[in-house]
LUMZA-95749 format. One record per residue: residue in one letter; x, y, z of N, C-alpha, C in turn. Coordinates in steps of 0.05 Angstrom, whole numbers, plus 32768, in hexadecimal, padded with zeros to 4 digits. Last residue first. Layout:
BEGIN
AXYZXYZXYZ ...
//
This chain:
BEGIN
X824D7FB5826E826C7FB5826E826E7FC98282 X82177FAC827482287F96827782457F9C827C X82067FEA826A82067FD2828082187FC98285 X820D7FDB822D821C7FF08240821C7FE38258 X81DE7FB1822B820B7FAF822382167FC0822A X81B57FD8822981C37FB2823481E07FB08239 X81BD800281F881C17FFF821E81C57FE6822B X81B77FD581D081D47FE581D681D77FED81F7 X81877FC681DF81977FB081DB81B47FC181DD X81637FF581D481707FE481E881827FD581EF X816F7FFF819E8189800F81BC8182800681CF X81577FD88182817A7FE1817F81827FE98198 X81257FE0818981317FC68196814F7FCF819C X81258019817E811F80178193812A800281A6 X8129800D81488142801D814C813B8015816B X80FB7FEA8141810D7FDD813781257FEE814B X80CD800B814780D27FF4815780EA7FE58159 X80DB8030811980DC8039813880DA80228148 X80D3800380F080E3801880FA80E280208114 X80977FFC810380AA7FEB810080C67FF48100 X807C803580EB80838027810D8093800E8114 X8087803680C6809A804580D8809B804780EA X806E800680A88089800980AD8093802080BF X803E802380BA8039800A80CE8061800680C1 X8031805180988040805480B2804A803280BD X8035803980698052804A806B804C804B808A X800C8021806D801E80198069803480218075 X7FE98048806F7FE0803B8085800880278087 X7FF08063803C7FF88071805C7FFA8065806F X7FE18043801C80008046801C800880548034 X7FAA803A802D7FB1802480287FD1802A8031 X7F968069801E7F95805F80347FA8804D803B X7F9D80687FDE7FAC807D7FF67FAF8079800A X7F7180447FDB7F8E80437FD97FA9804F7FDE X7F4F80597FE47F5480477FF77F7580387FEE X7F4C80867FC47F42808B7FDF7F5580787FEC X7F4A80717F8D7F64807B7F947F66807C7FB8 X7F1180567F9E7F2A80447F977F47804E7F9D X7EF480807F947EF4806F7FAB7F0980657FB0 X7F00808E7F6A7F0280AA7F797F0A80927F97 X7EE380687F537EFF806C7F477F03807A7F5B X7EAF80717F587EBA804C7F607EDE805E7F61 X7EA880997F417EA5809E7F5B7EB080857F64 X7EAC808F7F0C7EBD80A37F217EBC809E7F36 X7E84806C7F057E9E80667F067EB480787F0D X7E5B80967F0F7E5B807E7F267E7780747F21 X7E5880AF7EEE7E5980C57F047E5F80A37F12 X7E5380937EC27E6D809C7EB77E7080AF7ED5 X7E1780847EC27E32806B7EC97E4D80787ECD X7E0980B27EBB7E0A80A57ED87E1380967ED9 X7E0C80B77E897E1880D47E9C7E1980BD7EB4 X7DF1808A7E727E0F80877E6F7E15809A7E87 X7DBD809D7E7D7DCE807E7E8C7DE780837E8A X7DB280BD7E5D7DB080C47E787DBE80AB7E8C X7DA980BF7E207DC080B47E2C7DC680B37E51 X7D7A80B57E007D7A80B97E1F7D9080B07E27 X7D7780C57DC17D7480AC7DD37D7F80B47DEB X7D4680E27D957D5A80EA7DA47D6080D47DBC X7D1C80C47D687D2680C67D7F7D4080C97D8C X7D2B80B47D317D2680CA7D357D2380D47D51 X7D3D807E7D337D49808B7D247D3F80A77D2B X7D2180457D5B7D2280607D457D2F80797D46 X7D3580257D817D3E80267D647D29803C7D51 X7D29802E7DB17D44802B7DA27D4F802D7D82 X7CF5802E7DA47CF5804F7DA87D13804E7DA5 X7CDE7FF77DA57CDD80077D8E7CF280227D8E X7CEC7FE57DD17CFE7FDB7DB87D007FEA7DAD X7CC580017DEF7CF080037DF87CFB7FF77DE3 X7C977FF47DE47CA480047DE47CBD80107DE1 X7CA37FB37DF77C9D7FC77DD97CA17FDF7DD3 X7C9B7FBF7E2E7CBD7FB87E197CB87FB37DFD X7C6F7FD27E327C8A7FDD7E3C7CA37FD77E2C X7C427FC97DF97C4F7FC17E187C6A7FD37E1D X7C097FE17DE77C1F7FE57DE37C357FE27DFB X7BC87FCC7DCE7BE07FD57DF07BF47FD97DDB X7B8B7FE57DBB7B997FD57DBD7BBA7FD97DD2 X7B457FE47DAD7B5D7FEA7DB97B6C7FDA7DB7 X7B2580027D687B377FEC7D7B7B467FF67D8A X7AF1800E7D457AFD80157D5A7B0E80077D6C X7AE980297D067AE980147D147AF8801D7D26 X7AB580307CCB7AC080357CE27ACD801B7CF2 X7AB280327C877AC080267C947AC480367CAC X7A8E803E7C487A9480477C647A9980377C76 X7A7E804D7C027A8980397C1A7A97804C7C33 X7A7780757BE17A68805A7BDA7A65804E7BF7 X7A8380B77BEE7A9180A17BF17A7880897BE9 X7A9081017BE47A7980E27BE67A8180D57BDC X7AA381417BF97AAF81277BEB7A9A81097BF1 X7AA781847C007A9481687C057AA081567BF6 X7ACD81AE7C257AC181A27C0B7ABA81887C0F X7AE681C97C537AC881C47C4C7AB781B87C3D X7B1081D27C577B1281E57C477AE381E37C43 X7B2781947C617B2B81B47C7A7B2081CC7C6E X7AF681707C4C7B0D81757C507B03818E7C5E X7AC081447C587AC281577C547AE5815E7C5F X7A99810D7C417AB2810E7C507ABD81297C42 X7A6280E57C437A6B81007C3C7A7F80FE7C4A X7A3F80AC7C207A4E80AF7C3E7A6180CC7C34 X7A1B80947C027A1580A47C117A2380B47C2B X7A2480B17BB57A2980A07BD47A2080B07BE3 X7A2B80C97B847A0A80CA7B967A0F80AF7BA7 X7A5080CE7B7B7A4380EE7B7D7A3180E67B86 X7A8C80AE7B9A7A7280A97B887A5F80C77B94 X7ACB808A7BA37AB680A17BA07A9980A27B92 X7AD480557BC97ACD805B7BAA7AB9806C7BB0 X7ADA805B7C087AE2804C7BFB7AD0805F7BE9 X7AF3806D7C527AD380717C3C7AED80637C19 X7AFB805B7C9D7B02805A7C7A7AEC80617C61 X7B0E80787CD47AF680737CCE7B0680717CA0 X7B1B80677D157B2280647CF37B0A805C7CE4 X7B4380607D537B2880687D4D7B2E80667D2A X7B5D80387D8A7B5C80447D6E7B4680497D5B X7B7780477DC57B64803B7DB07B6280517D9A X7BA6802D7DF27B9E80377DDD7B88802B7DD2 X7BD880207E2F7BB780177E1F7BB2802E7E13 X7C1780157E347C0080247E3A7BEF80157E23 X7C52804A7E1E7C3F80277E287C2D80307E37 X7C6480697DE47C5E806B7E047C5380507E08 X7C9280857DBB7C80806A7DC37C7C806C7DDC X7CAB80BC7DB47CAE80A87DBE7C95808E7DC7 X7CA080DC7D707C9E80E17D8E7CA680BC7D92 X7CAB80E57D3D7CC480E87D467CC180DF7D67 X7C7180E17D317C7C80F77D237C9B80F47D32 X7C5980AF7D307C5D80BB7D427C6C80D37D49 X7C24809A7CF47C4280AB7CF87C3D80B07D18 X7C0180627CE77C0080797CEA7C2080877CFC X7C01803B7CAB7C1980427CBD7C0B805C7CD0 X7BE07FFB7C987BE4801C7C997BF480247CB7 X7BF17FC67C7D7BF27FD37C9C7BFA7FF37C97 X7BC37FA67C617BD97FAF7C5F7BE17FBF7C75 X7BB07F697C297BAB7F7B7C4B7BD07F917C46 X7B7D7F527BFA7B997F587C067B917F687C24 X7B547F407BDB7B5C7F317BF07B7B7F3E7BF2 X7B607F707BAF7B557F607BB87B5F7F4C7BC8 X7B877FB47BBF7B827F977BA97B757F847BBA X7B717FEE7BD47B7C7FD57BDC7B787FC77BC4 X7B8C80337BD67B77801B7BC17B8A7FFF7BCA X7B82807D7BD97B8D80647BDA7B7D80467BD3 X7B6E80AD7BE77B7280AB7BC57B9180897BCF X7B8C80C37C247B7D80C17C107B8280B57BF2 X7B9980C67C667B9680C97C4B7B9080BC7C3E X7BA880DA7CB07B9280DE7C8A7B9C80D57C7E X7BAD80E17CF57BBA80D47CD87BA180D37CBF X7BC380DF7D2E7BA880E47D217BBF80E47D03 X7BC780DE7D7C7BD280E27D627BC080D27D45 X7BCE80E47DC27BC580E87DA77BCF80EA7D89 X7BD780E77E0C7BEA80DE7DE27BD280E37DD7 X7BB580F37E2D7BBC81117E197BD6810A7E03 X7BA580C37E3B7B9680DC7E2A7BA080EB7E18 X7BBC80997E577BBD80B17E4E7BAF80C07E3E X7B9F806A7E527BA7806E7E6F7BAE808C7E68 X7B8C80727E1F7B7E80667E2F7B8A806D7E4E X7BA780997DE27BAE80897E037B9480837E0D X7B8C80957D9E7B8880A17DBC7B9480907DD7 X7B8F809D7D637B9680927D777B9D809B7D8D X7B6E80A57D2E7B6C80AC7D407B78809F7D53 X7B6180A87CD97B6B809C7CF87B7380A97D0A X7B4580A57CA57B4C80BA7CB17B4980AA7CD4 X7B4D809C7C5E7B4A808C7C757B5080A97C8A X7B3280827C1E7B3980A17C2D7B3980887C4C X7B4280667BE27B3C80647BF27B40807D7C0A X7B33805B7BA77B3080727BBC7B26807C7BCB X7B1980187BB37B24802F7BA07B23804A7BB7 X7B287FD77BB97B167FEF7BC97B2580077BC0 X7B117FA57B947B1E7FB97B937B117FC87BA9 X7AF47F607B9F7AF47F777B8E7B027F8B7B9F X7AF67F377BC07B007F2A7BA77AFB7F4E7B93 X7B067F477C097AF97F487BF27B027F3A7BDC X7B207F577C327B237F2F7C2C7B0B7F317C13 X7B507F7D7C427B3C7F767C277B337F627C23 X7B697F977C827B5F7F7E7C6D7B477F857C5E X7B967FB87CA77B7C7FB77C8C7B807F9E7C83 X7BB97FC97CD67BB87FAF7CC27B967FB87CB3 X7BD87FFB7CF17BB97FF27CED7BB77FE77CD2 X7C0F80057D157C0480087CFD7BE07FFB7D00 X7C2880427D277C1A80307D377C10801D7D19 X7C7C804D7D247C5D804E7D217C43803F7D2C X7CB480617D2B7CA080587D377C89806A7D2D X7CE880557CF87CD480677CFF7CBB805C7D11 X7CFF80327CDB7D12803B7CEB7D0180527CFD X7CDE802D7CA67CF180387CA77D09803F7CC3 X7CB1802B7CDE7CB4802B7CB47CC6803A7CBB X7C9A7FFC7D127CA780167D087CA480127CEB X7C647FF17D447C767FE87D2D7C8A7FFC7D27 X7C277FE17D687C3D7FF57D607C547FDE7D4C X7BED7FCA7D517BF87FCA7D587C137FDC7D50 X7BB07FB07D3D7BB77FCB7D417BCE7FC97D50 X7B887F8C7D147B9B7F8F7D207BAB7FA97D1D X7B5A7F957CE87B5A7F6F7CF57B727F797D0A X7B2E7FA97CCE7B427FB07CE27B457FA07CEB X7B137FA17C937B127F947CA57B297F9E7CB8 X7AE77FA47C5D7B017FAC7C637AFC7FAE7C80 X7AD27FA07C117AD07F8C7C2C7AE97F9A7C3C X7ABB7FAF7BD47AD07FA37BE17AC97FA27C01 X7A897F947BA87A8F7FA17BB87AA57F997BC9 X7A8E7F7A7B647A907F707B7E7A9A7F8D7B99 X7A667F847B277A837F8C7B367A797F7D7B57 X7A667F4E7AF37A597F5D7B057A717F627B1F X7A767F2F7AC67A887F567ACF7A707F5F7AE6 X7A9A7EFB7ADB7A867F0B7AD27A957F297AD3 X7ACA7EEC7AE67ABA7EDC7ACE7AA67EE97AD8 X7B137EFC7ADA7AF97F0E7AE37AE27EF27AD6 X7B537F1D7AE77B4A7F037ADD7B247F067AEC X7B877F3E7ADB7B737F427AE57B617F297AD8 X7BD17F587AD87BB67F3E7AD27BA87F417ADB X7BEE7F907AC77BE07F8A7ADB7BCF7F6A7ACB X7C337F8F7AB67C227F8B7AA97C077F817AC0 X7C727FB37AC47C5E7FA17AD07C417F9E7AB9 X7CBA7FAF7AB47C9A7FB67AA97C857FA27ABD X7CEA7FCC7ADD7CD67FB67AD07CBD7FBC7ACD X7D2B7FD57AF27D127FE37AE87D077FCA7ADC X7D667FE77B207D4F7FCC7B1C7D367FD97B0F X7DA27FFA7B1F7D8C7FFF7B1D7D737FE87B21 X7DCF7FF07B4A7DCD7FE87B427DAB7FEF7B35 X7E1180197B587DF380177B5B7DEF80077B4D X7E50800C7B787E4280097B637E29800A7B71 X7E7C804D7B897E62803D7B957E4B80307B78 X7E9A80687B787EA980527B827E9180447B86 X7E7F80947B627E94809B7B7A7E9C80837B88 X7E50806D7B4A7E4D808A7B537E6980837B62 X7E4180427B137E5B80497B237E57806A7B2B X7E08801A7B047E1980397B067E3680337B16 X7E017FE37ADB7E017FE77AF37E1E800C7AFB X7DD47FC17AB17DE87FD77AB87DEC7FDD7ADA X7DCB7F757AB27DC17F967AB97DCD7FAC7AB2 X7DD57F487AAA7DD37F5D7A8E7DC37F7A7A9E X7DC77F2E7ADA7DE67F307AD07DE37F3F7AB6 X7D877F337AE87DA37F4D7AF37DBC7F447AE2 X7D637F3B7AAB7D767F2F7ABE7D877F397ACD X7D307F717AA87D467F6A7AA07D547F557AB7 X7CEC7F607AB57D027F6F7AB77D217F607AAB X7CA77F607AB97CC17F567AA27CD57F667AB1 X7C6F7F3B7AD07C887F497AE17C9C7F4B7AC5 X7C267F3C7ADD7C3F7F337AC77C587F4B7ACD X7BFC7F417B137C0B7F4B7AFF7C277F397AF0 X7BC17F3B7B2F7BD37F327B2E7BE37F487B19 X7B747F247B4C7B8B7F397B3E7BA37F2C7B3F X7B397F087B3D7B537F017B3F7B737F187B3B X7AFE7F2D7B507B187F227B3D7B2F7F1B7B4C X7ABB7F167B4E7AD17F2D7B537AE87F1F7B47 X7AA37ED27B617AA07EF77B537AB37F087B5E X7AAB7E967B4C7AB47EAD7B587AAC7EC37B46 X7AAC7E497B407AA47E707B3E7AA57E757B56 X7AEB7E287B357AD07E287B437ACA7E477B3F X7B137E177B167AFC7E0C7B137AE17E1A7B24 X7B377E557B0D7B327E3B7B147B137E357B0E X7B567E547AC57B437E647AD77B427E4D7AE9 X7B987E597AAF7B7F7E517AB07B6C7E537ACA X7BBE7E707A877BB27E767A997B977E677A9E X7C017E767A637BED7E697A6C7BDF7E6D7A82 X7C257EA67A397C1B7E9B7A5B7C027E8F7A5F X7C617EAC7A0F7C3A7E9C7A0D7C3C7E997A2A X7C7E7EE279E87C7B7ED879FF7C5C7EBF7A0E X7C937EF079B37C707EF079BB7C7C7ED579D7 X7CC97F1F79A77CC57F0979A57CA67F0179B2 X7CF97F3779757CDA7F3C79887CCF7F1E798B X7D3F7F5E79737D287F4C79747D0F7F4E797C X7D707F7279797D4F7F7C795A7D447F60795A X7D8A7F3B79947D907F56798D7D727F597978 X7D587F0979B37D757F1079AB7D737F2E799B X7D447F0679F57D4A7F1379DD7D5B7F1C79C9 X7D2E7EC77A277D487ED87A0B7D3F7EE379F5 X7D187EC17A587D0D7ECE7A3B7D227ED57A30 X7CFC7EA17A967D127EB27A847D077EAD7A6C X7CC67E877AA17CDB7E977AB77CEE7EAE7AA5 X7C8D7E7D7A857CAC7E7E7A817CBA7E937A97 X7C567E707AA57C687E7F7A977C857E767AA2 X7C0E7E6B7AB97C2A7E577AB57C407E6F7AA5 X7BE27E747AF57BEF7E7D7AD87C0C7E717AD1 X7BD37E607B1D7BBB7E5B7B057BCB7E667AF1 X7BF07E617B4A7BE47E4D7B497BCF7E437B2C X7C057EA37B4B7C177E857B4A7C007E647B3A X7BD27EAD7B647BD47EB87B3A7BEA7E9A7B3D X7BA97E937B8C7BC07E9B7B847BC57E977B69 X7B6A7E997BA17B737E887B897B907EA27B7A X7B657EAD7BDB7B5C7E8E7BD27B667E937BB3 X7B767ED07C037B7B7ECA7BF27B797EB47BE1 X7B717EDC7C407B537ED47C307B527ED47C0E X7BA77EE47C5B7B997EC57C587B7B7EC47C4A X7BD17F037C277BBB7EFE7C367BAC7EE37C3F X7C0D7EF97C0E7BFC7EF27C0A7BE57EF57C17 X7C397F247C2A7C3A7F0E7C347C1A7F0D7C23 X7C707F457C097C547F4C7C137C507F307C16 X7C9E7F567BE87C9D7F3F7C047C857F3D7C12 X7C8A7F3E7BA77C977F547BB77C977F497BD1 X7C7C7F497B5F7C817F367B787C917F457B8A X7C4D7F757B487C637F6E7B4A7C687F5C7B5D X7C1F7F9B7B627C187F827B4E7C347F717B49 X7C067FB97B857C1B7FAF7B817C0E7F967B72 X7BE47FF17B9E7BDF7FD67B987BFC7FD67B84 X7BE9801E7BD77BEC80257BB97BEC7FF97BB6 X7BF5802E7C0E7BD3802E7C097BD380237BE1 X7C23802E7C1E7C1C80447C177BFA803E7C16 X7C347FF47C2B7C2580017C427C1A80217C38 X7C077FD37BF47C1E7FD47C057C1D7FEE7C15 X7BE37F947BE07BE47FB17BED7BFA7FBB7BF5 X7BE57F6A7BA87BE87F767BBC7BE57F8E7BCA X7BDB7F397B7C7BDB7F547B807BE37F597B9B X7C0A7F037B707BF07F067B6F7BE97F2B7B77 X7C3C7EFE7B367C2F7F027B517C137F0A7B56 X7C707EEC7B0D7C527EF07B137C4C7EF67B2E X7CA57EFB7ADB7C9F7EFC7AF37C877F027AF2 X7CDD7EF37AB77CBA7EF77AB57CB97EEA7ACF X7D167F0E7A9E7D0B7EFD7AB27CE77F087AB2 X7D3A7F117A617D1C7F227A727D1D7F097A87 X7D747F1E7A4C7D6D7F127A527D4C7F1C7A6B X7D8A7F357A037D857F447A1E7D737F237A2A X7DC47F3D79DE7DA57F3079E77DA37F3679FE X7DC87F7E79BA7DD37F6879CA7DB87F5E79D4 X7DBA7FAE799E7DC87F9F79907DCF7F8779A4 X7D6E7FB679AB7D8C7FBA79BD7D9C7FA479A5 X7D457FB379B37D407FC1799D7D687FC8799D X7D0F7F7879B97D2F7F8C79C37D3B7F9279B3 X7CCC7F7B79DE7CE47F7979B87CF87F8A79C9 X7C9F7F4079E07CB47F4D79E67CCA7F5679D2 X7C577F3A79ED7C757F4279DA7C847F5379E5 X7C307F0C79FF7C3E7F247A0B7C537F2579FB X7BF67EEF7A0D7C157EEF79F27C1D7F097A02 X7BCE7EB17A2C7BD97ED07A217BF27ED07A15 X7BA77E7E7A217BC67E877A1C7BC97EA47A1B X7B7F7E607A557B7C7E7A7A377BA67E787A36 X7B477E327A737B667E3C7A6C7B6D7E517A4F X7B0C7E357A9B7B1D7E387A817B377E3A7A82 X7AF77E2B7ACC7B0A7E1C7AC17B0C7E1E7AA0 X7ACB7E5D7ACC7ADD7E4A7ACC7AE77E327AC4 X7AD67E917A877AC87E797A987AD47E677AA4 X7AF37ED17A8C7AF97EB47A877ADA7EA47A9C X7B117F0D7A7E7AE97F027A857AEE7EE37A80 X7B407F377A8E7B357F1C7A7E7B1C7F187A87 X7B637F5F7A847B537F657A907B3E7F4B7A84 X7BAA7F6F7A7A7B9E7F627A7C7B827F607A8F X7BB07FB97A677BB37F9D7A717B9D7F967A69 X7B9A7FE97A597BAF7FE47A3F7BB97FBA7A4E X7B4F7FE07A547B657FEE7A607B807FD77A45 X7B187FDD7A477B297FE37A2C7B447FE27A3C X7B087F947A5B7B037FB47A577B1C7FBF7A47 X7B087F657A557AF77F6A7A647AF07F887A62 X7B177F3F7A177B247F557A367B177F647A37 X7B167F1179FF7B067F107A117B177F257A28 X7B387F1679D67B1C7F1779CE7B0D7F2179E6 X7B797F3379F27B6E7F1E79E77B517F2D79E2 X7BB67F6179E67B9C7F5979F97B897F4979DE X7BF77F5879F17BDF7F5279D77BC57F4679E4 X7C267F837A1D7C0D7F707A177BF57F6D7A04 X7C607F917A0A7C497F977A067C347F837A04 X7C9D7FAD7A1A7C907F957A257C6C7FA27A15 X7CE27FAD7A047CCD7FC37A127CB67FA97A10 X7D2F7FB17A237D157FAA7A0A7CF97FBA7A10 X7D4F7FD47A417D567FCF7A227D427FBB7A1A X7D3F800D7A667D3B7FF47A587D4D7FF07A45 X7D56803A7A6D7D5E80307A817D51800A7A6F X7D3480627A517D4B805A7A417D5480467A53 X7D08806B7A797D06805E7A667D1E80517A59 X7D0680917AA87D2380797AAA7D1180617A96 X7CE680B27A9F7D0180BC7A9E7D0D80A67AA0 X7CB4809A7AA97CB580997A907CD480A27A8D X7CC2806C7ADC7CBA80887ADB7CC580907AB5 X7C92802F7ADA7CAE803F7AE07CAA80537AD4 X7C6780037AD97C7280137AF37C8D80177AED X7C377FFF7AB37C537FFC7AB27C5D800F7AC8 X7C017FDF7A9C7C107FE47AB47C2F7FED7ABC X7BE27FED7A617BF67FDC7A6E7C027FEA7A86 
//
């Protein structure tokens, strides 16, 4: 059984989840691994026991599989967008109870209906069975005023199959473009699986080269990764902190898939050691990166030092507007003060004529 949490935040439950594998499971694993004919329908059982003096409330949750950008498959519901070469959504063929009341030392056999579709297919249908606790019966921490709120859930992988002959996986560079993670500029490179079978460890090793520049470069590995069927996913390669440049790019990538001692495709680490692959994936795309793509991205990451060089010069120009201003305003009170002291002096000047006049006169 599939259970995605760290065996340390066990007590963190209060029930525990165990799938009652049926006649027809496909292999020994602790999930669901079914061999159905189409259009069959089957009931699975899933028990639930709460071992807690209070009732505990389970929400059950489905989804179809997924990729996500580590390279790692998701079985849980999550914001991953469905693939368009996804033809038979788990939503669409499995029925279940949303909520589940456990009352205190209890156990209870949970029933999910599933029915195959009508039409054949080779390879499989992936998916997973979701249990987690209701948030209003959660716990929730108190750190230093700040509530946390934990979130843990059993996943149970579905796998739905009508033969066991295996299906080779399929993988496609459909789009190369910049982006960020996390607040971080990256270039990413969309993968597609429009396969109905698994691409298992998986190794990838990428190359991205300027076109008008050259001397960007930047290069990216790794390994021991695995798409879920008909899924896609946008591998990230890192710009280690540097600034997005604009400009024409191409992208070089080469992928090898499910190890095997007697494949034919060799992929040697720094040390020399030989590693053989089943599957081999080259591919070469250009692609641009515009100006004001650029300028979005490089604002908003977080690791770029941002070019305050505008402010120094706005803050040298409004001085200088200001420097201007006292200038002419100084001007302004001189020009003043004299044009009254020449009015003055025009004024005492009229005076003693007018007094000499009258001497005169008398």
């Amino acid at each position: 059984m599939f259970i995605f949490v760290n065996p340390a935040f066990a007590n963190q439950f209060n029930f525990s989840v165990k799938a009652i594998l049926p006649d027809n499971q496909a292999s020994k694993a602790s999930y669901f691994d079914l061999l159905m004919n189409p259009s069959q329908t089957q009931t699975l059982t899933v028990e639930l026991s709460n071992s807690t003096d209070k009732s505990v409330t389970v929400e059950q949750g489905l989804a179809s599989a997924t990729t996500n950008l580590n390279g790692v498959v998701e079985y849980s519901p999550n914001s991953i967008k469905p693939d368009a070469s996804l033809k038979y959504n788990m939503k669409d063929y499995v029925k279940l109870d949303e909520e589940i009341v456990l009352e205190p030392k209890s156990t209870k056999t949970v029933k999910i209906t599933v029915k195959m579709p009508d039409s054949a297919f080779k390879g499989y249908m992936a998916g997973g069975l979701t249990y987690k606790e209701k948030q209003g019966s959660k716990k929730t921490a108190d750190t230093k005023g700040i509530s946390i709120q934990n979130e843990y859930a059993y996943v149970i992988a579905l796998l739905l199959s009508q033969s066991n002959e295996k299906v080779a996986p399929d993988l496609k560079l459909t789009k190369v473009s910049a982006g960020q993670v996390n607040y971080r500029n990256v270039i990413n490179a969309n993968l597609q699986n429009p396969s109905m079978g698994y691409l298992n460890q998986m190794q990838l090793s990428a190359t991205v080269k300027g076109i008008d520049n050259p001397k960007l470069e930047y290069k990216s590995s790794k390994e021991m990764m695995q798409m879920a069927p008909n899924s896609n996913f946008d591998y990230p390669l890192s710009l280690n902190g540097e600034k997005l440049q604009p400009g024409k790019y191409q992208m070089k990538m080469v992928v090898h898939g499910q190890k095997d001692e007697n494949g034919s495709y060799v992929v040697k680490d720094e040390k020399g050691n030989e590693t053989r692959y089943k599957y081999e994936w080259t591919f070469v795309q250009d692609f641009e990166i515009t100006a004001d793509k650029a300028r979005e991205l490089n604002a908003k990451d977080v690791t770029i030092k941002q070019d305050s060089s505008w402010i120094k010069w706005l803050i040298i120009v409004l001085i200088f507007l200001f420097l201007i201003l006292i200038f002419f305003f100084i001007l302004w009170k001189r020009r003043k003060k004299d044009q009254e002291e020449d009015e003055k002096t025009a004024r005492i000047a009229e005076l003693e004529k007018r007094l000499n006049e009258k001497d005169i006169e008398n």
